[in-house]
Each structure stands twice: as C-alpha cells, then as structure tokens.
C-alpha positions as CSV (number, residue, x, y, z in Angstrom):
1,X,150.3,142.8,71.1
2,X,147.1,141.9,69.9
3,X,144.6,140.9,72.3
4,X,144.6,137.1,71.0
5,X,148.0,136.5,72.0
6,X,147.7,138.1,75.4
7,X,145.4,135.1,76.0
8,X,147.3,132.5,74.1
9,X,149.9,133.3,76.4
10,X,147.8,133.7,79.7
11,X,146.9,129.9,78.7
12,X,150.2,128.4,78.5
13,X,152.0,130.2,81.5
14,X,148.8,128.9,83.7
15,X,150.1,126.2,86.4
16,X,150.2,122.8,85.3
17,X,148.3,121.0,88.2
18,X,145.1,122.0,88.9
19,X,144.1,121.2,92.6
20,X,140.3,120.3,92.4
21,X,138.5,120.6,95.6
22,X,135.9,117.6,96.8
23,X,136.1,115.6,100.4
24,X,138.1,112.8,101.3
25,X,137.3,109.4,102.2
26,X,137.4,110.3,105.9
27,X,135.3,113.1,105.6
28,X,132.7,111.0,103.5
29,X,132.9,108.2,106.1
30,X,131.9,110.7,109.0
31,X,129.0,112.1,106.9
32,X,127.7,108.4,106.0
33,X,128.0,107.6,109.8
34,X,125.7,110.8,110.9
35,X,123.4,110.1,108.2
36,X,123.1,106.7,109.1
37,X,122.6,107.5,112.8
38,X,120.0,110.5,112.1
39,X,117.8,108.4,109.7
40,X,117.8,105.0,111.5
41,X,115.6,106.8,113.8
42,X,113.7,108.7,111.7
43,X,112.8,105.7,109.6
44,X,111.7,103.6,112.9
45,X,109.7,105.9,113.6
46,X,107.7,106.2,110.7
47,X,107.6,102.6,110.4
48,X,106.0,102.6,114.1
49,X,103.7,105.3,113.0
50,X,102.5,103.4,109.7
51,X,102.0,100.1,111.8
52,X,100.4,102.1,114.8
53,X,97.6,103.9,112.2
54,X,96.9,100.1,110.2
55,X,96.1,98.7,113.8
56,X,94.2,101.7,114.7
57,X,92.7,101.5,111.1
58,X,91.8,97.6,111.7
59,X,90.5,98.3,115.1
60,X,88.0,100.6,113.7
61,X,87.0,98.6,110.7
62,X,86.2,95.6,112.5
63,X,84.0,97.2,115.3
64,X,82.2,99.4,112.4
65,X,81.6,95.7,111.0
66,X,80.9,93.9,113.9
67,X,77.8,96.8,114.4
68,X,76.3,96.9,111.2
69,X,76.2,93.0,111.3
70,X,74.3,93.2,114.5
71,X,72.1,96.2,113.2
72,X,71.4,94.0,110.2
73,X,70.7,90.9,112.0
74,X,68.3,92.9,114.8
75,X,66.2,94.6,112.0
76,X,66.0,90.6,110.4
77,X,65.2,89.3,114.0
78,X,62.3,92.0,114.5
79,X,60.2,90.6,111.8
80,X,60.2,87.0,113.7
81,X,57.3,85.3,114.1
82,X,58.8,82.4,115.7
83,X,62.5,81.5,117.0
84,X,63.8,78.0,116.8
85,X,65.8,76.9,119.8
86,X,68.6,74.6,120.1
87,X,65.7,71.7,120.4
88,X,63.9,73.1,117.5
89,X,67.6,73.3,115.2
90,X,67.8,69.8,115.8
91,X,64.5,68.7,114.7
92,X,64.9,70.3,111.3
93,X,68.9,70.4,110.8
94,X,68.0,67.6,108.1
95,X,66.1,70.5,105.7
96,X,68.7,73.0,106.3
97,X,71.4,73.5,104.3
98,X,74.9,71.6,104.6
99,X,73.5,69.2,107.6
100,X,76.3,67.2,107.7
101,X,79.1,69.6,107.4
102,X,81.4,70.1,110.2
103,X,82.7,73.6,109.2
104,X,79.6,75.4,110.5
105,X,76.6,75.2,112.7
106,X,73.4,77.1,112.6
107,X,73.5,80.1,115.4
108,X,70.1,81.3,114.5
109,X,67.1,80.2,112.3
110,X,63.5,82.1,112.4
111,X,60.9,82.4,110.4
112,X,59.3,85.9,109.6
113,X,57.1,88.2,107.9
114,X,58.4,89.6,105.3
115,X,57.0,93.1,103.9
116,X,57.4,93.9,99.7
117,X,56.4,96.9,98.7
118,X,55.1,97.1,95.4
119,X,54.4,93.7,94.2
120,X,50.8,93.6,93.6
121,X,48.7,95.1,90.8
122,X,45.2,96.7,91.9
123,X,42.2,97.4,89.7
124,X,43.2,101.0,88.8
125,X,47.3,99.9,87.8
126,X,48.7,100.9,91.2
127,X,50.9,98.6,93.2
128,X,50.5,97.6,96.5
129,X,52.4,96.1,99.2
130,X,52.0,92.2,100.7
131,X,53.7,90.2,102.9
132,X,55.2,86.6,102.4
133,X,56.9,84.0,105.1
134,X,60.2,83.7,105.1
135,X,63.0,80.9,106.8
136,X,66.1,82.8,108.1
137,X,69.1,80.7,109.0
138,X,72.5,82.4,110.4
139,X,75.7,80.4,110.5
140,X,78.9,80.5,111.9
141,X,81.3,79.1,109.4
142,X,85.5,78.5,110.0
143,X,86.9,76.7,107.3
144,X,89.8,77.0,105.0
145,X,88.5,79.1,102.1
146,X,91.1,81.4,100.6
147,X,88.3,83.8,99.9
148,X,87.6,84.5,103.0
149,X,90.0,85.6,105.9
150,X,91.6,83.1,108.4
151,X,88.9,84.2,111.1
152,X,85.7,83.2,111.1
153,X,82.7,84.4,108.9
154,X,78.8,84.6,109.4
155,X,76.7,83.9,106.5
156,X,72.9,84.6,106.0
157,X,70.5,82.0,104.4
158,X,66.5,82.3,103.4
159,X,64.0,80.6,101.5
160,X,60.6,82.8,100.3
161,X,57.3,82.0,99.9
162,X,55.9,83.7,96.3
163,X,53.3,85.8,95.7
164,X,50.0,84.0,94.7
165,X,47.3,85.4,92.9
166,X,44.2,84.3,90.7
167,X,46.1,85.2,87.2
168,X,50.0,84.7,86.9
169,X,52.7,82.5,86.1
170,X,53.1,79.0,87.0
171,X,56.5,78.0,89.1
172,X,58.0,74.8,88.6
173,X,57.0,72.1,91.8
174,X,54.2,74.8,93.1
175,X,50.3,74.8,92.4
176,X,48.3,78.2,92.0
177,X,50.1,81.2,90.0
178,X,52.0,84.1,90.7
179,X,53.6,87.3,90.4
180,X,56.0,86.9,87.9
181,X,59.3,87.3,89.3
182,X,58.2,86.4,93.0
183,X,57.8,82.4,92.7
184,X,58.6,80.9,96.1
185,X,62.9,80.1,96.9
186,X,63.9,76.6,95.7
187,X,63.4,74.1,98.3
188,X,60.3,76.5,100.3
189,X,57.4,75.0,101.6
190,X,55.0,76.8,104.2
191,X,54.8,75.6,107.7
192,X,51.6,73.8,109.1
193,X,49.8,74.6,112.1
194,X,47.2,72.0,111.5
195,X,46.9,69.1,114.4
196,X,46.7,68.4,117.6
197,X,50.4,69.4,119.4
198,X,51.9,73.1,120.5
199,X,53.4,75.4,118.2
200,X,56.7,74.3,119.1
201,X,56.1,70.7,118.4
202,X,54.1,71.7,115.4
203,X,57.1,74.2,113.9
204,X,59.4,71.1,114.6
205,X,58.0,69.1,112.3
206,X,58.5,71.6,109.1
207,X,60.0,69.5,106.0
208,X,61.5,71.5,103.2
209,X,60.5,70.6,99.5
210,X,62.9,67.9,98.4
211,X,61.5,67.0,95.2
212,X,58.6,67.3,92.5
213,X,57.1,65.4,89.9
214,X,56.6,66.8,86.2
215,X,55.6,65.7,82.9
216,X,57.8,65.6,80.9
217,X,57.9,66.4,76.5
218,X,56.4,62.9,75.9
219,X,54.3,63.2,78.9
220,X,55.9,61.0,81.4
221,X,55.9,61.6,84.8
222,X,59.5,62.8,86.0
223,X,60.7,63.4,89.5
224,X,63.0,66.7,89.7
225,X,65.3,66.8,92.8
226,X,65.0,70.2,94.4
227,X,68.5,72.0,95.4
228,X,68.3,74.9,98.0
229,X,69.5,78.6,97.3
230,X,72.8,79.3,98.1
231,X,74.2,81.1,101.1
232,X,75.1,85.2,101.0
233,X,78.0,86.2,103.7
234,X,76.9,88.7,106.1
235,X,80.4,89.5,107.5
236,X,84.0,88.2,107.7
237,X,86.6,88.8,110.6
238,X,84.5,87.0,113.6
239,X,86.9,85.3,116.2
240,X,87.6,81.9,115.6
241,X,89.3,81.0,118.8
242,X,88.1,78.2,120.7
243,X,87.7,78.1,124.3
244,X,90.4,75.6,124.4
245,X,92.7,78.1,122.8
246,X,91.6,80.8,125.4
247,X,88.6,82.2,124.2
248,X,86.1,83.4,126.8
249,X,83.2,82.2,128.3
250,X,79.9,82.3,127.4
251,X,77.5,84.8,129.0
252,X,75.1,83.0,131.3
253,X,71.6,83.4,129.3
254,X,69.2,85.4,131.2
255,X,66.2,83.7,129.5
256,X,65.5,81.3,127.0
257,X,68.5,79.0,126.3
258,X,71.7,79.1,124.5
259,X,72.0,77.6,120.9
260,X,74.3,76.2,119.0
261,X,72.3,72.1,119.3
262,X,73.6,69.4,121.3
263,X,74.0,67.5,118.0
264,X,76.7,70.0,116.4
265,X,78.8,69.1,119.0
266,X,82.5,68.3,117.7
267,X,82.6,70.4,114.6
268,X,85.0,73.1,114.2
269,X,82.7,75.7,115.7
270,X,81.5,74.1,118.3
271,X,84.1,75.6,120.5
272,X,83.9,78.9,119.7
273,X,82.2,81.3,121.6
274,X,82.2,84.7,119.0
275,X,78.6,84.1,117.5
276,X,75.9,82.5,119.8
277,X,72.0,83.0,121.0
278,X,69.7,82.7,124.0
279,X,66.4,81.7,122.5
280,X,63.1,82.3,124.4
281,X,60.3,80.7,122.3
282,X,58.1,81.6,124.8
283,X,58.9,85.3,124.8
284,X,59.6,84.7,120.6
285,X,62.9,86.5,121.9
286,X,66.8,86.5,121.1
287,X,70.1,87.8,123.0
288,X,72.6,87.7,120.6
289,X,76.6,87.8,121.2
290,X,78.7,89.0,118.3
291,X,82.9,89.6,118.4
292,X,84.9,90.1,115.7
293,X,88.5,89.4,115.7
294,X,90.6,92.5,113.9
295,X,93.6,91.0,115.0
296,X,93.5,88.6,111.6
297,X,93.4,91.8,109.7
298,X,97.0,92.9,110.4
299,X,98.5,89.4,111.0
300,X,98.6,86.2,109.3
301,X,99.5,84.0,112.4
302,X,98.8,84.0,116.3
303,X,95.5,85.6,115.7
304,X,93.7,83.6,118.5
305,X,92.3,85.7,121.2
306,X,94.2,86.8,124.5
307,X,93.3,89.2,127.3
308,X,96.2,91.7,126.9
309,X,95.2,92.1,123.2
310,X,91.1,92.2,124.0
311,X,90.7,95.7,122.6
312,X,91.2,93.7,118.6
313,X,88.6,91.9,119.6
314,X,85.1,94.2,119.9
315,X,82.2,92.7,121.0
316,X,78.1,93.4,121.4
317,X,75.2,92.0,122.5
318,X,71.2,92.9,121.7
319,X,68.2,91.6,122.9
320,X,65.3,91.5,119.9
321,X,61.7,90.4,120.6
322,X,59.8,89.5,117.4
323,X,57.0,91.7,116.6
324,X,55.0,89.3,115.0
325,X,53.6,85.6,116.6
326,X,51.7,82.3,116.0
327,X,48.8,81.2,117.4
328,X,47.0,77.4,117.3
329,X,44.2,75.6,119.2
C-alpha cells in the first residue's frame, strides 16, 4: 500500500465529531465577575492618584504665582518716590484709567524713578543710562471675561515720561525733542511741585493729559483727544471671595492706612479681601496682602474660600519702603 492511501484512509476512519475545547458561559461569567472586582479598584485608585497630583500640581502653581507677583510688585514698589493713599486714589481716580467701572478698583498707584540703561548718546557714541518718572497703578479686577479664569486677576498699568534732549524727534501733544523711540506714554504729564501746599496736597492735584491741539494739513488748529495705554495682567488666580461669602478679614494695618478708597465702595471688589495695601505717605511705605485662590484651577464651581480648604488658598504679605522721595518748600 502506497503511502498516499495509508493517509487517505487515516482521514476517512478519523471520528466524525470533533470536541473543540474553549470555556463555558459559567466559566466566562466568573472570570468577568473577578475582573470586574480586581479592576474597579485598581481604576479608583488611579483616578484618586491623578486627581490627588492635579491638586497637588495646582497648589504649587498658584503659590509659585502668588510669589513671583509679590517679588515683581516689591521690586516696582522699591523705586517709589511717593505712594498715594486711599485719600490721594480719590483725588485723582478721574485721570486713571476705567474710573467709572465697577469691575475693579485701584489697590496701589505710585509714582517712581525709573532707571533705562542705554538710552542716551554721549560725545564719543557710547550710551548711557537716565532715569524718567513713571505712574504705576495696580488693580484688582473680577469680572466676566472668558479669557481670564473665574477668580480674580491683578493687572499692572503705567504711563512714562520720554527722554528729552537738545536734538531729537518731536512727539505728538509734547514740546522739546527726544530719543526716538522713548516719547512719553499717551495720556503722561509730569507732576508739579510748584505752590504753596504739602506734597500730599500738591501730588493730589496731578491731571493727566486729556487732549492737545495741532495743526492740521491746511493749517487749522485741531484738538486730538488723548486715549491712555492699555492695561498688561500681572497674574490671574487671586481669590474672589467676598467677605460676605466667607472670606477673611483684613489684617489690621500697622501703619499708614488701608486702600482700596471710600468712593469704590459697592463695586464688585470692594468686598474682597485677596489684594489690599497699608499706605504710609509719611514713611513713602507699603504692606501689601496677596492670596491667590488655586481652588478655581481644578474646579469650575464652589470656588469661594472656606477654612477647611485654606491650604488652596496661599497667601503673603511684604513691607516695601521706597528708596527714593520728594521734597518741597
């Protein structure tokens, strides 16, 4: 018999019905069941462990933020050569910007020396440094932006003076010339010292330019209307709660008094205690209280502050005494 028929007839004696092995439906149940109860937990705890590192994550952002604002803010503050109280904010709320909005209030406005290094040209081409004066304003802001988060922010707002010299450019509502590229902010005008009063009631009395008057191309006199510089946010996340909503108190100031002014009472910040000052004129001194709120970085609702959750919500505090002053007879 040849080989080939052996096998032909191996194949057609073989059994008929083939038993296949696999499990059955009770089997499968069971191992769904285990499965089920060895994941569950597995995937809880991950879960736990991914929500657990975001809040740790959030925490860590925010108080990071929270000090480079205030580093930022004291190095600003250190240049001061005089600090406007809450009196002084009232008596010149009408040349800041925004005076009427009640989405913000002015925390801290200064004015300062301000150092630029290599502005001016000397006799043998080198460049050397000057110094201009500067208004600083710092606002709380809460409002509704989808920008920004559903905390509060702090914004940062100056106007320059430019660099005059003998020979330079001219800059539109400004006598004399300078530097080009360092003609005064829109809106600047220098403060006056002149007159019989003190400093304080002198610095009170500082009025922003509005407008100017030009000639136009057939030589008519034209008045243009003078728009201030836009605001540049200094740092989002700051606690919006209010103390009505349980935020706490204010620090009793140890000198100086507290700003925000009596007339931004009622607006939306007004109640909120996460960005405030204690102003010593005097002194030409500031305390300043900063929180920040990282709460509203991992939720979208009930972000308001609480004392069981106080360790989302960091805080500091620095004391800054300008280095420069004003004098006047």
């Amino acid at each position: 018999m040849s080989p080939i028929n052996f096998l032909l007839g191996k194949y057609i004696k073989r059994p008929k019905v083939i038993r296949d092995a696999g499990f059955t439906m009770a089997e499968l149940l069971v191992a769904s069941i285990m499965a089920v109860l060895v994941i569950t937990p597995i995937l809880g705890f991950m879960v736990n462990l991914l929500n657990t590192d975001r809040q740790e994550q959030a925490k860590a952002s925010s108080e990071q933020e929270i000090q480079s604002a205030m580093d930022y803010i004291t190095r600003d503050l250190q240049q001061a050569i005089y600090i406007y109280d809450a009196v002084g904010i009232d008596a010149i709320k009408a040349e800041l910007p925004s005076p009427t909005a009640t989405d913000r209030a002015p925390v801290l406005v200064f004015w300062k020396r301000e150092f630029l290094s290599d502005v001016l040209t000397a006799a043998d081409n080198t460049k050397d440094d000057t110094f201009v004066y500067s208004l600083v304003a710092y606002y709380l802001i809460k409002d509704n932006s989808n920008t920004w988060s559903n905390a509060a922010r702090i914004v940062r707002w100056q106007i320059r003076d430019g660099v005059g010299v003998t020979t330079g450019v001219d800059c539109p509502g400004y006598d004399g010339k300078y530097v080009s590229g360092y003609c005064p902010s829109s809106g600047y005008a220098p403060f006056s010292l002149e007159g019989v009063g003190t400093i304080e009631q002198k610095m009170n009395k500082w009025k922003r330019l509005s407008s100017y008057t030009y000639k136009d191309k057939d030589d008519n006199e034209a008045t243009q209307i003078v728009n201030l510089p836009s605001s540049v946010v200094l740092t989002d996340y700051i606690d919006q709660t209010t103390t009505t909503n349980g935020a706490p108190g204010e620090e009793a100031c140890v000198t100086g008094k507290k700003v925000t002014p009596a007339s931004f009472t009622g607006r939306t910040t007004s109640e909120m205690t996460s960005f405030y000052a204690c102003v010593d004129i005097v002194r030409n001194s500031a305390q300043v209280f900063l929180r920040g709120n990282a709460l509203a970085r991992v939720e979208n609702s009930n972000i308001d502050y609480s004392s069981d959750k106080n360790n989302y919500f960091p805080t500091t505090t620095v004391r800054v005494e300008g280095r420069g002053s004003l004098f006047t007879e």
